[in-house]
C-alpha positions as CSV (number, residue, x, y, z in Angstrom):
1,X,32.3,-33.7,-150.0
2,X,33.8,-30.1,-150.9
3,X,36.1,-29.1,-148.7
4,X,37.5,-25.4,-148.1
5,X,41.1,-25.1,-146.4
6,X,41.4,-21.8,-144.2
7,X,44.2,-20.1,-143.0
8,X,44.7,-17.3,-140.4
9,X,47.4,-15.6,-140.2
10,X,49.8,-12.8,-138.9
11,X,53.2,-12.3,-139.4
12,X,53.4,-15.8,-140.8
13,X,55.0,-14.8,-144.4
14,X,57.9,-17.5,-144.0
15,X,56.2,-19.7,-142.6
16,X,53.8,-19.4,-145.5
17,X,56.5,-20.1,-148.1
18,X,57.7,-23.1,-145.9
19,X,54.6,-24.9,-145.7
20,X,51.4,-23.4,-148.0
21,X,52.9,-25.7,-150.7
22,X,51.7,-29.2,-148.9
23,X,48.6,-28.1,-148.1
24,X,48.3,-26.9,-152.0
25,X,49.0,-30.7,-153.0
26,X,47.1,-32.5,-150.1
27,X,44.1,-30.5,-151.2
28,X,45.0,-31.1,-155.3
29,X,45.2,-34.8,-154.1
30,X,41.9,-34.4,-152.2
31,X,40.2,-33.2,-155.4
32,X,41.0,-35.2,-158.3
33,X,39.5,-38.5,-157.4
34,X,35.6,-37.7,-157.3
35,X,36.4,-33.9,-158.7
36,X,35.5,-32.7,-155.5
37,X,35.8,-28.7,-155.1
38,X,38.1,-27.1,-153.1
39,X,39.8,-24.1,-152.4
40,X,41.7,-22.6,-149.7
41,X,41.7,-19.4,-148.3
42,X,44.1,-17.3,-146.1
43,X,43.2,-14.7,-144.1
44,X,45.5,-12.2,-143.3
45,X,44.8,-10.6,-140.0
46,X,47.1,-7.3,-140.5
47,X,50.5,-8.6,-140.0
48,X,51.6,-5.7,-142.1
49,X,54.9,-8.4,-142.9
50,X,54.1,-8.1,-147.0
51,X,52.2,-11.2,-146.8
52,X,49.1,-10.1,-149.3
53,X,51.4,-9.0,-152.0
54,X,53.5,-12.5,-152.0
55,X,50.4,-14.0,-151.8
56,X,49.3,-12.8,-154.8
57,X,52.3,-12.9,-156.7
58,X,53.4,-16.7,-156.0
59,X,50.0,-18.6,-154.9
60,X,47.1,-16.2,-157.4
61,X,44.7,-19.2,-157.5
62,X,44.2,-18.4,-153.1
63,X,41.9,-16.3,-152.1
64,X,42.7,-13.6,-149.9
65,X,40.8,-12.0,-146.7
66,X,42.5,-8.8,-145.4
67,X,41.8,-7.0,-142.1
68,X,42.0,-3.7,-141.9
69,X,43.6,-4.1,-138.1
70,X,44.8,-6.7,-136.3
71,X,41.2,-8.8,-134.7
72,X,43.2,-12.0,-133.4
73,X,42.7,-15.7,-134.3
74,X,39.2,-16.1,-133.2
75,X,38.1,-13.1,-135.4
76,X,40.3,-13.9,-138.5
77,X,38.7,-17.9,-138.5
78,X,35.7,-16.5,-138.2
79,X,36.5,-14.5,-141.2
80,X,37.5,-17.7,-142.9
81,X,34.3,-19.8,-142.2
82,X,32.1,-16.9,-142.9
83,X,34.0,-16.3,-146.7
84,X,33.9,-20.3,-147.1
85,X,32.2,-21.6,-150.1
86,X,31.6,-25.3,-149.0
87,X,30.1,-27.7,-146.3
88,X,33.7,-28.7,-144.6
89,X,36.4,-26.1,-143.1
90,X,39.7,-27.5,-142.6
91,X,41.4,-25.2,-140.7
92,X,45.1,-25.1,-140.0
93,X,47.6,-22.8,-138.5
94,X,50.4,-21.4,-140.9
95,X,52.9,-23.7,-139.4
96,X,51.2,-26.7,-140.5
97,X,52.5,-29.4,-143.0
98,X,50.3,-31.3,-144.2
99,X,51.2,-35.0,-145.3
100,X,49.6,-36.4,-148.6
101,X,46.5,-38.2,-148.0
102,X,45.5,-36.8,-144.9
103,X,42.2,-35.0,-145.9
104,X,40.2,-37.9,-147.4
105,X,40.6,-40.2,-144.2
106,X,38.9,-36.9,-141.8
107,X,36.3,-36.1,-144.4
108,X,35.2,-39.7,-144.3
109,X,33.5,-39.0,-141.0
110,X,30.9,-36.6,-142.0
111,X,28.3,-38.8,-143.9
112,X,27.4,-38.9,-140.0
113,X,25.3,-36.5,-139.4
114,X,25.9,-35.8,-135.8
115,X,29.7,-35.5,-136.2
116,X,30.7,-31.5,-135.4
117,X,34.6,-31.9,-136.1
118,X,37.4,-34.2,-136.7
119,X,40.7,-33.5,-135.5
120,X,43.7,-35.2,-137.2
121,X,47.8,-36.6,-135.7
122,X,50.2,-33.9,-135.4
123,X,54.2,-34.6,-135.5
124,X,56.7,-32.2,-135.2
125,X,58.4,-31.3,-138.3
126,X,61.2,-33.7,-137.8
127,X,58.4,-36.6,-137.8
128,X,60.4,-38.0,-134.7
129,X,57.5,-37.2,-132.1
130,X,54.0,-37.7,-131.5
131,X,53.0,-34.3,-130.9
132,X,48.7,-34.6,-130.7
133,X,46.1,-37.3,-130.9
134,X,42.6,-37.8,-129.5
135,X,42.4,-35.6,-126.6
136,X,41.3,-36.9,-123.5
137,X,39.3,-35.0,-120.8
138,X,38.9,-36.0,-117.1
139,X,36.9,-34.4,-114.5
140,X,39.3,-33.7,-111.6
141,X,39.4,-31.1,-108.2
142,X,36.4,-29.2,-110.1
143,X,38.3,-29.1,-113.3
144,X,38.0,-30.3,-117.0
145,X,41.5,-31.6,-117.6
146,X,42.1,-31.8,-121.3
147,X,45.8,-32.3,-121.4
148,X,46.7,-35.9,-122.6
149,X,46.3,-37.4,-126.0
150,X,46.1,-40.5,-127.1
151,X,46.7,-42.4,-130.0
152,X,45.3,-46.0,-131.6
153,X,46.9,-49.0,-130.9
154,X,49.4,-50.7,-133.3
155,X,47.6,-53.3,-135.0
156,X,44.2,-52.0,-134.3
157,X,41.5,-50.6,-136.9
158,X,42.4,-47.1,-137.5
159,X,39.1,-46.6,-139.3
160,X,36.6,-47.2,-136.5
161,X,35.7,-44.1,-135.0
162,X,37.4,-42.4,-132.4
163,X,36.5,-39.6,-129.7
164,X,38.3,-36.7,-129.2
165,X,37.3,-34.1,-126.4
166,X,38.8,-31.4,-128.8
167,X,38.7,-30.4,-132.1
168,X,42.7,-29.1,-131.7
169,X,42.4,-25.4,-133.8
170,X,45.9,-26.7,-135.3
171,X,44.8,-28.9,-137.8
172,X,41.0,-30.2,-137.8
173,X,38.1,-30.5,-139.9
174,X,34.8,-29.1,-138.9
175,X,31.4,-29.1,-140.5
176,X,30.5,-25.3,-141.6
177,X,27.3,-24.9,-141.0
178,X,27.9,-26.4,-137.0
179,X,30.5,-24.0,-136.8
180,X,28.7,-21.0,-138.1
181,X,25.5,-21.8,-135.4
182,X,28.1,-21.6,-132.4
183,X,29.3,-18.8,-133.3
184,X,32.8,-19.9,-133.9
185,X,35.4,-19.7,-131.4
186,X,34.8,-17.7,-128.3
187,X,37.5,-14.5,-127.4
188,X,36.9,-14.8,-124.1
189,X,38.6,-18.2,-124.3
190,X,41.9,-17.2,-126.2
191,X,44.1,-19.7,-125.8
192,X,41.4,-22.7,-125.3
193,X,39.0,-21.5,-127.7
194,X,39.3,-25.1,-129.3
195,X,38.8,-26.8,-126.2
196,X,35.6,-24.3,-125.6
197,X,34.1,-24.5,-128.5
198,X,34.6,-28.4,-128.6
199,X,32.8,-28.6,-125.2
200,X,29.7,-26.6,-126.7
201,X,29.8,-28.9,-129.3
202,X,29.7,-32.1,-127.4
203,X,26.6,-30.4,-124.9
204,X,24.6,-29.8,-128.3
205,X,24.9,-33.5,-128.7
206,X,27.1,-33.4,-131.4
207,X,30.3,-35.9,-131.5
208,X,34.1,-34.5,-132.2
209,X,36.4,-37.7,-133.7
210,X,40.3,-38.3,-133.5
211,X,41.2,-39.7,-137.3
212,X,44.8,-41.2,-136.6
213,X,45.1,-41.7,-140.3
214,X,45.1,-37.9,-140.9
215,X,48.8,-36.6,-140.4
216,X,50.3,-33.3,-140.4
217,X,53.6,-32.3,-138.9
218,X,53.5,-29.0,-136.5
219,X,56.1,-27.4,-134.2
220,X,53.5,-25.3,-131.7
221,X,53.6,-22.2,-131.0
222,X,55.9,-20.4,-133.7
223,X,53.4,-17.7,-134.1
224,X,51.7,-17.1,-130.6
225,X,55.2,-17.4,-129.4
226,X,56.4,-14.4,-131.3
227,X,53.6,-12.3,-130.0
228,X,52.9,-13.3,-126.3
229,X,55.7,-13.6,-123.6
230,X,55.2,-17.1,-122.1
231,X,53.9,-15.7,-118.9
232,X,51.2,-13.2,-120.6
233,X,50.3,-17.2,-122.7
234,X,50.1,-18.4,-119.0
235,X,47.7,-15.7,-117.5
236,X,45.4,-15.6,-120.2
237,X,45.1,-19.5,-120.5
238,X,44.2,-19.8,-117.1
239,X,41.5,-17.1,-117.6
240,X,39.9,-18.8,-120.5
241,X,40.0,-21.8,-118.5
242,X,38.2,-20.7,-115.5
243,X,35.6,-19.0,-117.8
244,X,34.8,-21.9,-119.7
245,X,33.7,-23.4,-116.5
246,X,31.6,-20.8,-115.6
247,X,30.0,-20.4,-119.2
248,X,29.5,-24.4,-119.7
249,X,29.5,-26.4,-116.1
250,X,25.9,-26.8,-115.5
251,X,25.9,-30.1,-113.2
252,X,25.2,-29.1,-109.6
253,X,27.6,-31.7,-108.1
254,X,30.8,-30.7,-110.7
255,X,29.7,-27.1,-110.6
256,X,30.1,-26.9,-106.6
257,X,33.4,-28.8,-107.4
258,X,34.2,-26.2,-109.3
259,X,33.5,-23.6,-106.2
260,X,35.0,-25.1,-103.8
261,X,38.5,-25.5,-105.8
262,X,38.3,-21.1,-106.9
263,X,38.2,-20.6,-102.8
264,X,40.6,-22.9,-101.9
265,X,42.8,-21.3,-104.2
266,X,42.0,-18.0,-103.0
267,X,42.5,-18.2,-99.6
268,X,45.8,-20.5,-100.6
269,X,47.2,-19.3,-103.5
270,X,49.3,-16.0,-101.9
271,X,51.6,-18.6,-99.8
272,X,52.6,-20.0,-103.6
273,X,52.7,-16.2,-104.8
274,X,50.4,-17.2,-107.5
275,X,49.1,-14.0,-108.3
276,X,48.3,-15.2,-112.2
277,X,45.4,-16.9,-110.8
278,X,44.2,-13.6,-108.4
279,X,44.9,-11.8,-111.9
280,X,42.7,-14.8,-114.1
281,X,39.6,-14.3,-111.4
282,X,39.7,-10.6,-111.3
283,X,39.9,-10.1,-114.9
284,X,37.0,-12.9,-115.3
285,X,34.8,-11.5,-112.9
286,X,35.0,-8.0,-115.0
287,X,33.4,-9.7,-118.1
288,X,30.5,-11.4,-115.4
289,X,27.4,-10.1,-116.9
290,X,28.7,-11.5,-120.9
291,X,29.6,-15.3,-119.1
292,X,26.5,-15.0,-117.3
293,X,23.9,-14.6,-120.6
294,X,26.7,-17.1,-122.2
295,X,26.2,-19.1,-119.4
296,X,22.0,-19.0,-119.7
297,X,22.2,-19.5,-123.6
298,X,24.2,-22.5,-123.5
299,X,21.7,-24.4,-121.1
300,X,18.9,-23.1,-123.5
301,X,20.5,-25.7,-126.1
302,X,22.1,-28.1,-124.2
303,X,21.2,-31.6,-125.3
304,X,23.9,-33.4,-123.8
305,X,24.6,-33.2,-119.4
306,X,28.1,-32.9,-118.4
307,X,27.8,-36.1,-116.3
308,X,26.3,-37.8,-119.7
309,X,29.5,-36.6,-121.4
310,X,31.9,-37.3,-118.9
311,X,30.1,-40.9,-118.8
312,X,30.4,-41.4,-122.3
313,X,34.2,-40.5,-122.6
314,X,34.7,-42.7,-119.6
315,X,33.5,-45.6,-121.4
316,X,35.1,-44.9,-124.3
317,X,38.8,-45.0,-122.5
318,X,38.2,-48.3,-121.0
319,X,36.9,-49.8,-124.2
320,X,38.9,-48.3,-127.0
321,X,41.6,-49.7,-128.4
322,X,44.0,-47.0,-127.9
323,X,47.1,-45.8,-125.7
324,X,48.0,-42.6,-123.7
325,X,50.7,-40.5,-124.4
């Protein structure tokens, strides 16, 4: 299938120069044996750090999407898909590597029609660690937790397909036109936008895979780093967590889960000092009339139950061959 490759960016010239060249020969490599098309696109979301005119003077065959201001990464992929000539978006961040033969093994996936995304192995740049897999999701003290990964196990098919409650924004492959009729990523969910927009996915009954045979190598964070202290990345991640909840947890039961875990940690959480969560629910509640029609529209084309998807990733882990990490 033809693929587009897009790129945000800001403030990311070097990191441009140090890794825009493997993703120009994985997608070369991509193309030549069916003469698929391609092409990849950067979007340059106002970094104001020269990166348009090296752009155009090293790498003219890219095209090139310029804001006029600084949007953020949710507006600037959206940018991307919108420009995007073909049917699947690979999207990467501008510290991403990608190793040769990494695309093929992801597009694979989409002659199913019900598959949303495919999200591919990270390793940092050294290659010495496993960095993200599949990304598991459990249900626990009113919570989606979506921190672990996994991987497959040695010896095991690495073509059979694999579930993955995320889509990671990092490095994955989505189809377009799936993409496009969610709406993309969600700014109230900086920070787990990917996890969000993964779980609207799944709830429209689409499926998101983990393709262990698609490798890039990623040290996180170079970028957001740069721009966000590592508290500010704290506060707003819990935010965006909390409201995903409240936009997407429909089932009574988990729902009142959900409830019962905010008051506990209000009336708890000043003995810990933890005012980041006061700050998370007070800034949530301010955007309560948007989470509410979010929250109304999502059950309008929910085809997929949280308890059906929490079943069917359930089964999965006991069943796959694969291990945690």
């Amino acid at each position: 299938m033809d693929l587009s490759v897009v790129i945000p960016t800001w403030k990311g010239r070097e990191l441009l120069e140090a890794y825009l060249p493997s993703v120009d020969a994985a997608v070369r490599e991509y193309r030549q044996p069916g003469g698929r098309a391609t092409e990849i696109i950067v979007v340059e979301d106002a970094g104001g750090d020269g990166t348009p005119r090296w752009l155009r003077d090293n790498h003219p065959g890219i095209r090139l999407i310029e804001h006029d201001r600084n949007r953020g990464f949710c507006a600037a992929c959206q940018s991307g898909f919108e420009a995007a000539r073909f049917p699947l978006v690979l999207l990467l961040n501008n510290d991403v590597r990608l190793k040769p033969g990494c695309i093929a093994p992801m597009a694979g996936h989409f002659t199913d029609a019900s598959v949303f995304a495919v999200t591919g192995k990270l390793l940092n740049q050294a290659e010495d660690q496993f960095c993200n897999g599949g990304k598991v999701a459990c249900f626990r003290r009113g919570m989606w937790s979506t921190y672990q990964n996994y991987d497959v196990m040695p010896g095991a098919d690495a073509a059979q397909p694999l579930l993955s409650f995320t889509a990671i924004g990092a490095f994955s492959l989505y189809d377009r036109a799936k993409f496009l009729d969610l709406s993309g990523f969600d700014p109230l969910t900086a920070m787990v936008e990917d996890v969000e927009l993964s779980y609207r996915a799944w709830k429209r009954g689409w499926l998101v895979r983990y393709e262990p045979r698609g490798v890039a190598c990623h040290d996180a964070s170079q970028t957001m780093g740069r721009r966000y202290g590592r508290r500010s990345l704290d506060k707003v991640s819990r935010r965006s967590r909390i409201l995903m909840h409240w936009m997407l947890l429909h089932d009574p039961r988990m729902f009142r889960k959900h409830q019962l875990l905010i008051a506990a940690r209000l009336l708890t959480g000043w003995l810990a000092l933890d005012y980041r969560f006061y700050w998370a629910v007070a800034t949530g509640l301010a955007n309560l009339p948007a989470i509410l029609e979010k929250r109304r529209a999502a059950r309008k084309t929910m085809r997929r139950t949280d308890r059906e998807l929490l079943d069917m990733l359930q089964h999965f882990y006991r069943t796959a061959p694969i291990v945690f990490h």
